[in-house]
N, C-alpha and C positions, 0 to 999 in steps of 0.2 A: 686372821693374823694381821698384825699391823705393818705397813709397809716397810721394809727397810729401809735406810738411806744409802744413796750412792753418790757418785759423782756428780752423774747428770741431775737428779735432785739438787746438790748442794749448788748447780752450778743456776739451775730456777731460783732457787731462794740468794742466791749472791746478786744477779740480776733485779729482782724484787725488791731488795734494798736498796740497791743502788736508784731504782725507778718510783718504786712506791705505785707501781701501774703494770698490772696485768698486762696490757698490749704493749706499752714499750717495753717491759721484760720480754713478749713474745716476739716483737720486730727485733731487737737485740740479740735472741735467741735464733732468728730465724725459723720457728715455732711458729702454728697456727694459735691464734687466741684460746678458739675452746681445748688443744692440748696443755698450753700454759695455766689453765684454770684447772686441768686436772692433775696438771702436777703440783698446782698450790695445795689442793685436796689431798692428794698422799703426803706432801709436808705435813700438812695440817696433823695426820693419821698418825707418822712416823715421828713425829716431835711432841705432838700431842699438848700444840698451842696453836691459835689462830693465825699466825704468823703476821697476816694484815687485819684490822677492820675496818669498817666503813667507818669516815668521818667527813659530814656533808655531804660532796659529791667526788671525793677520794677515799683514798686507803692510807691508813697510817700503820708504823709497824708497832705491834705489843714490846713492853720491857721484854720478855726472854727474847723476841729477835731481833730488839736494838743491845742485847749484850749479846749475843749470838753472831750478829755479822762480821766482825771482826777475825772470831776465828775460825769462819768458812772462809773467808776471804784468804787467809794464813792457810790452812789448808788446802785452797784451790791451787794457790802459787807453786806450797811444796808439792803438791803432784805434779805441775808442771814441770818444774824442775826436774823431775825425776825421766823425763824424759829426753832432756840436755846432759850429753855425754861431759866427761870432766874435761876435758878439752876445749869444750865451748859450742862445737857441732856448727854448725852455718843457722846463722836467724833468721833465714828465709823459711827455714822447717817450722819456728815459734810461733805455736797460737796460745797469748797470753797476757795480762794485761796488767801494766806497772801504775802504781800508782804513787803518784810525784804532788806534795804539799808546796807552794809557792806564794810567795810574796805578792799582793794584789796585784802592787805598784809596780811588779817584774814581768807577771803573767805574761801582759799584751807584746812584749819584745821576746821573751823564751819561748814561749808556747808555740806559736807560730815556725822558730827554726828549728827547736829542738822534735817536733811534729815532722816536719820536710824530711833531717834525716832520717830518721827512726821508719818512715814509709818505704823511705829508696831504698831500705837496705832490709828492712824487715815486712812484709805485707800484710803479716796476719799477724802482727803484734800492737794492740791499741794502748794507748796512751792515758791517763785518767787524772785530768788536774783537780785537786784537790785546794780548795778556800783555807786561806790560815786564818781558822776562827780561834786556834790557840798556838803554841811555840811550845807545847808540852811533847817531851819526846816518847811517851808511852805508844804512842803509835805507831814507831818504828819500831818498838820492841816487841808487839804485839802480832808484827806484818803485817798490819793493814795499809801501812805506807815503806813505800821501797826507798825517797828519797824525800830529802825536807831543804826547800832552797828560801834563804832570806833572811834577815838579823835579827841573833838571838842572842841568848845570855852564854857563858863560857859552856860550851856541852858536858853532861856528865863522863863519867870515866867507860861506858859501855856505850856510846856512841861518838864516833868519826866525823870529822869536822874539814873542810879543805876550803879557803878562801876563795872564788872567786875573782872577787875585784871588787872597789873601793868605790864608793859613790858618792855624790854630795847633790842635797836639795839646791834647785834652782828654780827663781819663781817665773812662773809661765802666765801668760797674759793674752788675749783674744790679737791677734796681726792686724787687724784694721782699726784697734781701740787707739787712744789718744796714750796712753803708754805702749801700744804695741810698737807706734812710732818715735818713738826717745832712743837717742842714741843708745843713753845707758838706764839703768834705773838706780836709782838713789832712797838713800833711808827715808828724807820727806816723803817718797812715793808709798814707799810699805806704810807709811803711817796714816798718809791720806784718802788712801784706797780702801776699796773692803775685801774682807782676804773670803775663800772658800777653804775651811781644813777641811783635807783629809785626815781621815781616820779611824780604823777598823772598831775601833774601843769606843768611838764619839766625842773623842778629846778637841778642845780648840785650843787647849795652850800646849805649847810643844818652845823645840831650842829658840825659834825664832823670837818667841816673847823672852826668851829667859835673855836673848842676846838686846833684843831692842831695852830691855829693862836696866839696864847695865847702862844705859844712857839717857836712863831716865826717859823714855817713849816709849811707847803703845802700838799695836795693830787693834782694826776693830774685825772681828770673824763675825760675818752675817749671815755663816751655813755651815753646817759638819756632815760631811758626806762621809761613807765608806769604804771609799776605794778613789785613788789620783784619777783612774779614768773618767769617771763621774766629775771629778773636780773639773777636769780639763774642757769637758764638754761646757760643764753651768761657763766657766771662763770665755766659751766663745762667743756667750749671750750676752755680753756686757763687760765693762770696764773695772772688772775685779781681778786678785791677783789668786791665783793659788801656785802652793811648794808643792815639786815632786822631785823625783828621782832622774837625775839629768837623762841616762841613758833611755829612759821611756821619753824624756822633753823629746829628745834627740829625733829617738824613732818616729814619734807622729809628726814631726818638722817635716823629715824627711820621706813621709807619705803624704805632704801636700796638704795637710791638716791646717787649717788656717790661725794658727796659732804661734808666736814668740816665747822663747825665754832667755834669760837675763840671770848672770852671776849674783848670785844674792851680796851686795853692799856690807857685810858683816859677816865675822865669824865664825862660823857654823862645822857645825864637827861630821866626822866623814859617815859612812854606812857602809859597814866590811859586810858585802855578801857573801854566807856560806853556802855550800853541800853537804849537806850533813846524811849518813845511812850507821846502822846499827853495824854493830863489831862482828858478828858471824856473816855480815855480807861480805868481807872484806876479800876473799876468793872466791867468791862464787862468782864463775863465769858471766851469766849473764847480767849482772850489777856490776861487776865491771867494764863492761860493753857496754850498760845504760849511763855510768857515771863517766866515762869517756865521751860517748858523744855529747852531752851535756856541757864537759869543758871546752868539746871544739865547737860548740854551738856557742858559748861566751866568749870563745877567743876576741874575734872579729868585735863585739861589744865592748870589751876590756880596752883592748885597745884603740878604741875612739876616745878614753875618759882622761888620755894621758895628755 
C-alpha cells in the first residue's frame, strides 16, 4: 500500500524545497540524514513523483513539486494555526515559520530588528525572508508569503496595503574617495563620476537620468548590480557613486561602514514603503502580532527620515 501523507511528511517536503538538500532539510528538521532520505522515499511513494533529482552534484525539484510547494507551505501554516486559540494564546507556545517578501534595498536595516523582536518574545517561531524577484501579489493569496514590505503598484482590492514611511534615494560614495570629502555634492559630480545601479530588473536608467535629462546632462553607469548592498560595497573600491535608499545609507554610516552620502542635488521623487498581507489575515491573531511588531520595528527608522 502506498504511504500516506501526513504532516510530518509534508513538513520533510516543505523543508526540501525550501533547501534543495537532503542534509540541510535533515539539520533543519533535526532528523538524521538517512531518516530524511527515507522520508523523501515515502514522498516519493505517497505523491508518486520524484519530488527532487539529481542535477550535477545537487538536487533540483520536479514541476509537480515546484507547483506543489506552495500549498504545503499554506497548509502547514493552517495547521499551525489551528493550534492558536482565538485570543491569540502567548507566542512563546509558536512553533512556526512566517514568511516575509522584502525589498533588497530594506532587507539589511529590517531584517535584523524585526529578527531581535520576533526571538525575545517568540523562541520557537523562525522568520523566513524572502528575495522580491516579483511585486506580484499571488503569493500572499496562495499563503506562501504572510507579508510583502516594499514599493509597489496601488494593491488590488483583496489585499491590505499600510504605508510605512517615505524614503528618498541618496547618493552614497566611498568616505576616503575624493568626493567622500566635498562638502556637498553637486550635479557636475553625478555627471563626472561613474555611477554603480542598482537594480533587481538590471536597469541603468532610472529617475535620476530622467531628472539629469531635463537639463540636458548625463550620468555614465559602468555596472548594474542587483541589490544597493552590492552597490555600496563596489563604492568602497573606488571613486564611484551609487543611489540608495537613505534609511539603509543611514544604517551602514552608522555601523562604521566606511562610506558617505549626500542629498541628491536634484529632484527626485519619494518611495512610500508598504505592508502589504492578504484580506483574510486581517484577524487573524497571529499576523496581527507579526504586522505590529513590524511597525514598531520601523518606528525608530521612520522617524530618522524626517
Amino acid at each position: 500500500m502506498a504511504d500516506q501523507l501526513d504532516l510530518n511528511l509534508l513538513r520533510v517536503f516543505d523543508a526540501l524545497m525550501d533547501t534543495g538538500s537532503v542534509s540541510a532539510a535533515a539539520t533543519r528538521l533535526h532528523l538524521s540524514i538517512p531518516a530524511t532520505s527515507r522520508a523523501l522515499g515515502r514522498l516519493r511513494r505517497a505523491m508518486n513523483d520524484q519530488i527532487l533529482v539529481r542535477a550535477g552534484r545537487g538536487l533540483v525539484p520536479t514541476p509537480f513539486a515546484q507547483r506543489s510547494a506552495a500549498r504545503v507551505k499554506a497548509l502547514l501554516e493552517a495547521a499551525a494555526e489551528l493550534r492558536v486559540d482565538a485570543a491569540g494564546s502567548d507566542p512563546r507556545s509558536w512553533r512556526r515559520t512566517f514568511a516575509i517578501r522584502v525589498n533588497d534595498g530594506l532587507s539589511p536595516v529590517l531584517a535584523p530588528r524585526l529578527t531581535h523582536r520576533i526571538a525575545a518574545e517568540a523562541p520557537e517561531v523562525r522568520l523566513r525572508f524572502v528575495a522580491q524577484d516579483s511585486k506580484e501579489p499571488d503569493r500572499l493569496r496562495d499563503g506562501s508569503l504572510d507579508l510583502d514590505i516594499g514599493v509597489a503598484d496601488p494593491p488590488p482590492p483583496d489585499v491590505r496595503a499600510r504605508t510605512l514611511f517615505s524614503d528618498h534615494f541618496v547618493a552614497v560614495v566611498a568616505a576616503h574617495s575624493a568626493l567622500g570629502k566635498a562638502a556637498r555634492l553637486t550635479v557636475d559630480d553625478l555627471c563626472a563620476h561613474p555611477h554603480i545601479s542598482a537594480s533587481r530588473r538590471g536597469l541603468a536608467h532610472g529617475p535620476l537620468d530622467e531628472a539629469l535629462h531635463r537639463l540636458g546632462r548625463s550620468r555614465h553607469v559602468v555596472a548594474v548590480v542587483p541589490s544597493f548592498a552590492v552597490a555600496a560595497l563596489m563604492a568602497l573600491e573606488g571613486d564611484v557613486i551609487c543611489l540608495g535608499p537613505r534609511v539603509v545609507a543611514e544604517h551602514l554610516v552608522e555601523r562604521q561602514v566606511p562610506l558617505r552620502w549626500y542629498k541628491v542635488p536634484l529632484e527626485m521623487p519619494a518611495a512610500d514603503i508598504e505592508l502589504r498581507w492578504h484580506r483574510r489575515l486581517d484577524d487573524d491573531p497571529a499576523s496581527r502580532w507579526l504586522r505590529r511588531h513590524v511597525l514598531e520595528a520601523v518606528r525608530p527608522l521612520a522617524a530618522t527620515l524626517h
